[in-house]
N, C-alpha and C positions, 0 to 999 in steps of 0.2 A: 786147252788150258795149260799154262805151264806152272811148272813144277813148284817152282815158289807159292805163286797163289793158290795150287792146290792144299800146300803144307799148312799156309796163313787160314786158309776155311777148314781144315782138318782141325787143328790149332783151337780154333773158335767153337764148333762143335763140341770137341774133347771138353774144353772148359767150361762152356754152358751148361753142360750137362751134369759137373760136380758142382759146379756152384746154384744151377736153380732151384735143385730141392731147400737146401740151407734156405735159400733167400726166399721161397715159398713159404716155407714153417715159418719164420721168422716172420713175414707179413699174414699168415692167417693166426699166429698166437694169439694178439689181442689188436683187433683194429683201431679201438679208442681207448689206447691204454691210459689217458688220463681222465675217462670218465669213469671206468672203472673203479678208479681208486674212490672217487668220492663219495660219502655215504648216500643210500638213497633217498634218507628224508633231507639230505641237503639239497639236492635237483628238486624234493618234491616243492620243498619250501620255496626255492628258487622260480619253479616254474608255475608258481599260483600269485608271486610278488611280481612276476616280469608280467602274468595275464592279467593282473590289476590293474598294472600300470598300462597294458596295450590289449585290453578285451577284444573279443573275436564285436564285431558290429556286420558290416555287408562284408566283408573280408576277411579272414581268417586272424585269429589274434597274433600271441607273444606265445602262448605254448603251444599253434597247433607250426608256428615255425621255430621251434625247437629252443628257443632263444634260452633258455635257461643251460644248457647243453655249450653253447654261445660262451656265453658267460664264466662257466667253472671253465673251461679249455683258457679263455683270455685269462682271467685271475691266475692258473695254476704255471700257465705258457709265457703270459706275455706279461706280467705283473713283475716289478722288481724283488725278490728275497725278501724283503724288509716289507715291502708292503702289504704279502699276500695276508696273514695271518691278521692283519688290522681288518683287511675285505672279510674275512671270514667270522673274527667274532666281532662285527658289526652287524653280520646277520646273524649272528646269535642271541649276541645282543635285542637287534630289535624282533624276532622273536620272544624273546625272555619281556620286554616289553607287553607287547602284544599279549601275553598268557595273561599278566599280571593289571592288564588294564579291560581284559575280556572273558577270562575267567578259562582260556581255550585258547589253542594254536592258532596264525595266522589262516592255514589251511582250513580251518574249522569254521570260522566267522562267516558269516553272511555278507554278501557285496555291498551294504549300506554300509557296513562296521569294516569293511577293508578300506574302502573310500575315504571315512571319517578320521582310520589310523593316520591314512599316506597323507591327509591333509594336515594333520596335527605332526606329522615329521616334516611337512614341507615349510609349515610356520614357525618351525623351531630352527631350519637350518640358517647358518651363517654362514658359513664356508664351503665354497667349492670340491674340498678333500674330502667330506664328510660319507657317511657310508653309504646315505642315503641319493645324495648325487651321483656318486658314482653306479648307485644301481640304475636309478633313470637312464643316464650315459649310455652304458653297456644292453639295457633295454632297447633303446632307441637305435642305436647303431646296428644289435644284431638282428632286429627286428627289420630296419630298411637295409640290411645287405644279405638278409636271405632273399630264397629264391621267391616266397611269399610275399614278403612284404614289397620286393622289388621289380613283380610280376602282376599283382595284385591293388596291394597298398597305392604302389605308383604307376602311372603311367608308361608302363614298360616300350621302350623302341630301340628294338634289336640292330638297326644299322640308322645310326642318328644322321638326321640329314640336315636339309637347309632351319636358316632360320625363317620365322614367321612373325613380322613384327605387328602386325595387324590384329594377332588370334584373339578372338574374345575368351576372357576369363572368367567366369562367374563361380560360386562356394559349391560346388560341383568339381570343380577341373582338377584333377589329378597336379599332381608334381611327375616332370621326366625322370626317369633312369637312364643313363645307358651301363647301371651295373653287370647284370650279364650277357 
């Protein structure tokens, strides 16, 4: 070995060894520092609105793949400044609904009276920006891109191949993935 590249791995050791701890602490401090922050009856509320919309049947639902979790991370991560705060007391809002037209949290209600809600906000919406669309949206999206929905839900095929233009289809057949 010469003396150069010995100096350059000496070098490299010396340095990993002050900087790993820091960057260790630093990644075990909080691994989902943005779920953290947000209250727990909002997740809870979140994740009884995302299992309404996407109930467990032969499959696993919206909250056993986490999809509320989904959701607060997109809103708090991926949401514009201006718009987060509209996502949040929208579900406040219809919450605060829900109390006043059921007497009880959404959380509380019975699966006929969750049903009867989301169809009484689906007949009301008009617009696509509404609070209510956009929970569908973000139901749907993180529901078929986890590993549940996208493993289970659909037709999961790990190394996609030819096509088949012959397959028969019948209200059975899965939809393909090749998400992960």
């Amino acid at each position: 070995m010469q003396r150069r590249e010995a100096l350059k791995k000496a070098a490299l050791i010396i340095g990993s060894i002050t900087i790993a701890p820091e960057l260790i602490a630093k990644a075990m401090a909080d691994p989902y520092p943005t779920l953290s922050r947000q209250p727990a009856d909002r997740l809870v509320l979140l994740a009884e609105m995302a299992d309404t919309i996407l109930p467990d049947t032969d499959t696993p639902g919206a909250k056993a793949a986490k999809v509320h979790e989904y959701i607060a991370v997109i809103v708090e991560n991926c949401f514009p400044p201006d718009r987060r705060p509209a996502f949040w007391s929208g579900l406040e809002a219809t919450e605060k609904r829900c109390i006043a037209q059921h007497s009880r949290s959404f959380a509380d209600c019975s699966a006929a009276e969750r049903m009867a809600f989301f169809q009484m906000l689906e007949a009301e919406q008009k617009n696509g920006d509404s609070f209510w669309r956009q929970l569908k949206g973000l139901t749907i999206s993180g529901y078929f891109t986890s590993e549940i929905g996208a493993t289970q839900a659909l037709n999961y095929d790990p190394i996609p191949g030819g096509w088949i233009p012959d397959m028969l289809i019948n209200e059975n057949t899965k939809a393909w993935t090749p998400v992960f």
